[in-house]
Each structure stands twice: as structure tokens, then as C-alpha cells.
N, C-alpha and C positions, 0 to 999 in steps of 0.2 A: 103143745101150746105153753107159752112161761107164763110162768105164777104171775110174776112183776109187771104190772101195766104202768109205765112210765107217763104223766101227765104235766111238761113244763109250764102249764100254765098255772099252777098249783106252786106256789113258793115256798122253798122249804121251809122254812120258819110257821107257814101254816097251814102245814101236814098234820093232821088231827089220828087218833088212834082209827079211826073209821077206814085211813087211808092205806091200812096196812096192806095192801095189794099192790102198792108203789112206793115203799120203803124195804131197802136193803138192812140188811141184819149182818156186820160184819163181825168176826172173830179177830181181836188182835193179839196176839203171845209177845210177853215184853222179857228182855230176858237185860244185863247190863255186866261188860266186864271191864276188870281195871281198878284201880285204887281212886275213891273219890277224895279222903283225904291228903292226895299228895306226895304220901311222904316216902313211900317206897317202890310208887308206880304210877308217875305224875299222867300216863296217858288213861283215861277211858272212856268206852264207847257204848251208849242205848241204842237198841235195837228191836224194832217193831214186825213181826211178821202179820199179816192180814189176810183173811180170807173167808170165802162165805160159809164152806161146810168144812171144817177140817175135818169132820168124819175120814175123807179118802185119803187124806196124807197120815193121818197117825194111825188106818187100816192097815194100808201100807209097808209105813215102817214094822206097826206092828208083825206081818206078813213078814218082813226080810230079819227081824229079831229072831224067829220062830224058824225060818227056814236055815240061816245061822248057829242056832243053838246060842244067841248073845243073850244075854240079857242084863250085866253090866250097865250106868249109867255111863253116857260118853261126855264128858266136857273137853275144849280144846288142850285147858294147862294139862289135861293126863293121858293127853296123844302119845301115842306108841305101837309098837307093832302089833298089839293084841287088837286093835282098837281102830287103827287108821282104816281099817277096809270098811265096817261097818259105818265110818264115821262118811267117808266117802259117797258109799250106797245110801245115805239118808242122804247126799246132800243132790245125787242121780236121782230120787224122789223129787224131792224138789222141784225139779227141774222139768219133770213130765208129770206135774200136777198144776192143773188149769186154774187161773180165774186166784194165784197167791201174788201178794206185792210184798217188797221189803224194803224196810226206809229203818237207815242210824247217823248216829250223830256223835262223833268221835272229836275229843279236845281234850287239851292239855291243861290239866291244874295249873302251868305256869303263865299260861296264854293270858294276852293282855285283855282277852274279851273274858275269859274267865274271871280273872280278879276284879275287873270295872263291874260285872253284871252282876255275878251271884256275892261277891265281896266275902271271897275265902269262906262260905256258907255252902258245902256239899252237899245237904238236902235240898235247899233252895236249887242249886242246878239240877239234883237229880229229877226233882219236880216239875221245872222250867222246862225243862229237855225233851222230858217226857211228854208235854203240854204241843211242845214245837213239831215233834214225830204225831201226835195224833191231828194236829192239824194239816201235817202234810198229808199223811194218808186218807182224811175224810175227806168222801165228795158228798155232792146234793144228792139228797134224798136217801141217806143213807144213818143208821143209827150203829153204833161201836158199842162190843163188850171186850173190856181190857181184862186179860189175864196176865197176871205178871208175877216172876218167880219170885220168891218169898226173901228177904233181907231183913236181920234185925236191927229195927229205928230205933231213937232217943224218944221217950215217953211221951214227949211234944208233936212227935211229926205224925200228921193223921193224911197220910199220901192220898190211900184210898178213896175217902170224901171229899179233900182238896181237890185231887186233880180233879174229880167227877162234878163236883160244883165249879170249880173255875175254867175248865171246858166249856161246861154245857151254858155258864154265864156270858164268854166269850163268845158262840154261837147265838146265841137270844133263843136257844131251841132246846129239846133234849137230842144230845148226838151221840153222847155216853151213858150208855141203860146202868153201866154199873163196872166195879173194879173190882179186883178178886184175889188174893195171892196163893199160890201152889209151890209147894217144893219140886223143883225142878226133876228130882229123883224118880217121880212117880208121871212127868209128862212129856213124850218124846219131842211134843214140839218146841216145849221152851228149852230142853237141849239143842236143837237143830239151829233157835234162834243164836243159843250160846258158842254152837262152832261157826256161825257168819260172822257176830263181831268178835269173836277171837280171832277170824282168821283175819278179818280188815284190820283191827289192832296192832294185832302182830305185825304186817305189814308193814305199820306204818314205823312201829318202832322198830322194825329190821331196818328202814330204808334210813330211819333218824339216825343209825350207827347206835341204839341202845340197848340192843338186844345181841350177842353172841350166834343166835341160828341153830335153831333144833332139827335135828334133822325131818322129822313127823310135821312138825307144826308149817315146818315151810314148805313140804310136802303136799297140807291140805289147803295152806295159801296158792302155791302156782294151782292145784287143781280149780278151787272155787275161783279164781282169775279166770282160767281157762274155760271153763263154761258159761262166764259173761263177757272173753273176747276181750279181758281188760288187761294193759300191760302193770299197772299199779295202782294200788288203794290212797294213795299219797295226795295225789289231787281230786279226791272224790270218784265217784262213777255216777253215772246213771241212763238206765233205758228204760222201757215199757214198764217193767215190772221192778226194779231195781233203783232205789233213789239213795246214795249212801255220801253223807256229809260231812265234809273233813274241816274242823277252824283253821284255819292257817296263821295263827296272831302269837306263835308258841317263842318265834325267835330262837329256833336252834337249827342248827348248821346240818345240812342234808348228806350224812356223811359218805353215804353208799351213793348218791343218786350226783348227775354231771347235767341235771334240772335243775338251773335254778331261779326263774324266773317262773315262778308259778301263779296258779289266776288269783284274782285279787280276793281277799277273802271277803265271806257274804257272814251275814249275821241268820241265816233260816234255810232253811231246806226247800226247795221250789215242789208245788204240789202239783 
């Protein structure tokens, strides 16, 4: 019998604590790579993983750490052959673990929607961005707790309470119970998040001609391709469980790819 008794007639907005036998409790792990200032890595990409119990994916990995002997932290920039197999096996996790969604949002500090929106203000995007991903991923009747990997801010920026009051003001509801930051070091899933938009990243600036080609890192691009059936990250993807958003408004010349007529670009990620 499920916990969850589903009642549409009940609006989300006035779902009361009494209701909790009809509101979901999601897990989201936020992890973000790429230079937001600009100046020596004009692309980056946020990235949201979602799921109800992550108990069974970070058992899991846990499980294939231990049976490994890894125990190393994996990020994509320090792909290499000590590292690619395990980095793989998390992402074969993934994959056979039920009931996880993942949504990012990848752009160009040069991009014309970048400068007009956030107006050369990288918190302000990193914030905005972040805002865009948790509305994609929330449905009705469901309430979000945001983990997100730790970054040192400007004494002004208060992420945390922003986004969680400017979400839950944009909903008229509460849809975010709370925000949390963790050093990626100590949690396998906001690595796991950090090898997806590395590898869409990377992608994107192999196919832009601005990247040289690692051999590891495009390695664990064709793989994570290959397990969502995608020929490239350049024009976005998405399927059931997989919504990944690419701006298109960068104006540089697609130097690897004989595409060039690509879809028009959209301002938000379709939920």
C-alpha cells in the first residue's frame, strides 16, 4: 500500500501540514561548474539532481566505493585513468536507480541573455538560475529540500534564505522546506551531480572549438551521451528523467559541428 494518497481536488497552495500523506518530500543536490566571472571560462553550467530517498543511490555508490577499494573524491576537471572507471560506475548507478530526475542550465558569460539579465552580476545569475532549475523540477504537491555544494560568497550574498524565500514567494506556498550547503568532498551525490554538468559542459565547449580534447573527460562525455541515446549536448536534451538547457545567444561560431542552424533559443527550461 503507498504512503502518498494523492487528492486533486485539494490545491496545492492549500495543502496544510495535516496533509502530509499527499505531499512529496523531494531531495535536490545542486552542484555548478564553470567560471561565473567570465574571465577564464566564459561557459558554466547548474545542475540539479532530484529524488525522493537518496538513501539507495549514495548506498550504492557507497557499496561500489568499498568494493573498489576508491575512496578518492571524483570531480570531472581530475578525470584520469585512476578514476574514469569509478567515475563511470556512479554514473551506471544512476541509471538503475528509480524515481531520480536531472535538470541544468548551461550559458555563456558572453551570451546576449547573460549581459541583458543578470547585467555582468554572477551572483545574481548564479541565484536566478538556480530559481529556474527548482521550478522546473517541482511538481504539485510536492515540497523541495536543496542541498547544494558549498562556494565561497561576497559577505552580501545570502543564497540560502534568498532563494528559499524567493521560491517559496513565487509558489504563494512553501515548496522549499530549506537550503543547506556541504562540501562536495564528504557527499557522493553532489559529485555525481558535478560529473553530469562537467560532462554537458565540456561538450559544449569541445563542440564551440574551446577546448583541445582530453582524452578521460571526452571519454566520460561519449559515455553519459550513450546512456541517454544523445548525439550532443549543444542543443540541449531531454527525456523522462533528463531536462538539460543550453542558451543559445553566445554568438560564437560552432567550430567542430557542420549544425548550424540550431533551435531558437528559449529563455527557461520546460518543466
Amino acid at each position: 500500500m503507498s504512503f502518498l494518497k494523492s487528492n486533486k481536488e485539494i490545491k496545492t497552495e492549500d495543502l496544510k501540514l495535516s496533509d502530509f500523506n499527499q505531499i512529496w518530500t523531494k531531495f535536490c543536490f545542486l552542484d555548478e561548474t564553470g567560471s561565473l566571472n567570465g574571465q577564464s571560462d566564459q561557459y558554466f553550467t547548474i545542475g540539479i539532481l532530484k529524488m525522493s530517498q537518496p538513501y539507495y543511490l549514495q548506498s550504492r555508490l557507497y557499496f561500489e566505493r568499498s568494493k573498489s577499494k576508491f575512496y578518492d573524491e571524483v570531480k570531472f576537471n581530475k578525470l584520469s585513468k585512476n578514476n574514469i572507471g569509478f567515475a563511470k560506475t556512479a554514473i551506471d548507478a544512476l541509471f538503475e536507480t528509480k524515481s531520480v530526475w536531472f535538470y541544468s542550465y548551461s550559458i555563456s558569460t558572453k551570451s546576449d541573455y547573460y549581459l541583458k539579465t543578470f547585467d555582468k552580476n554572477p551572483w545574481m545569475a548564479y541565484e536566478q538560475i538556480t530559481l529556474k532549475l527548482l521550478d522546473a523540477a517541482l511538481y504539485d504537491q510536492e515540497i523541495m529540500i536543496l542541498i547544494a555544494d558549498y562556494v565561497t560568497t561576497p559577505k552580501n550574498i545570502r543564497f540560502e534564505s534568498d532563494v528559499k524565500k524567493n521560491f517559496n514567494q513565487s509558489k504563494k506556498r512553501l515548496a522549499l522546506a530549506g537550503v543547506c550547503r556541504f562540501d562536495s568532498k564528504s557527499n557522493d551525490l553532489l559529485q555525481l551531480v558535478d560529473l553530469l554538468i562537467g560532462a554537458v559542459t565540456y561538450d559544449i565547449k569541445s563542440k564551440k572549438g574551446l577546448v583541445p580534447g582530453s582524452k578521460y573527460k571526452l571519454e566520460l562525455v561519449d559515455y553519459l551521451r550513450s546512456k541517454l541515446g544523445a548525439d550532443i549536448f549543444l542543443k540541449g536534451f531531454k527525456n523522462h528523467n533528463f531536462n538539460i538547457f543550453v542558451d543559445k545567444t553566445d554568438h560564437l561560431n560552432n567550430l567542430k559541428v557542420e549544425e548550424k542552424n540550431l533551435e531558437t533559443n528559449e529563455k527557461g527550461l520546460s518543466s
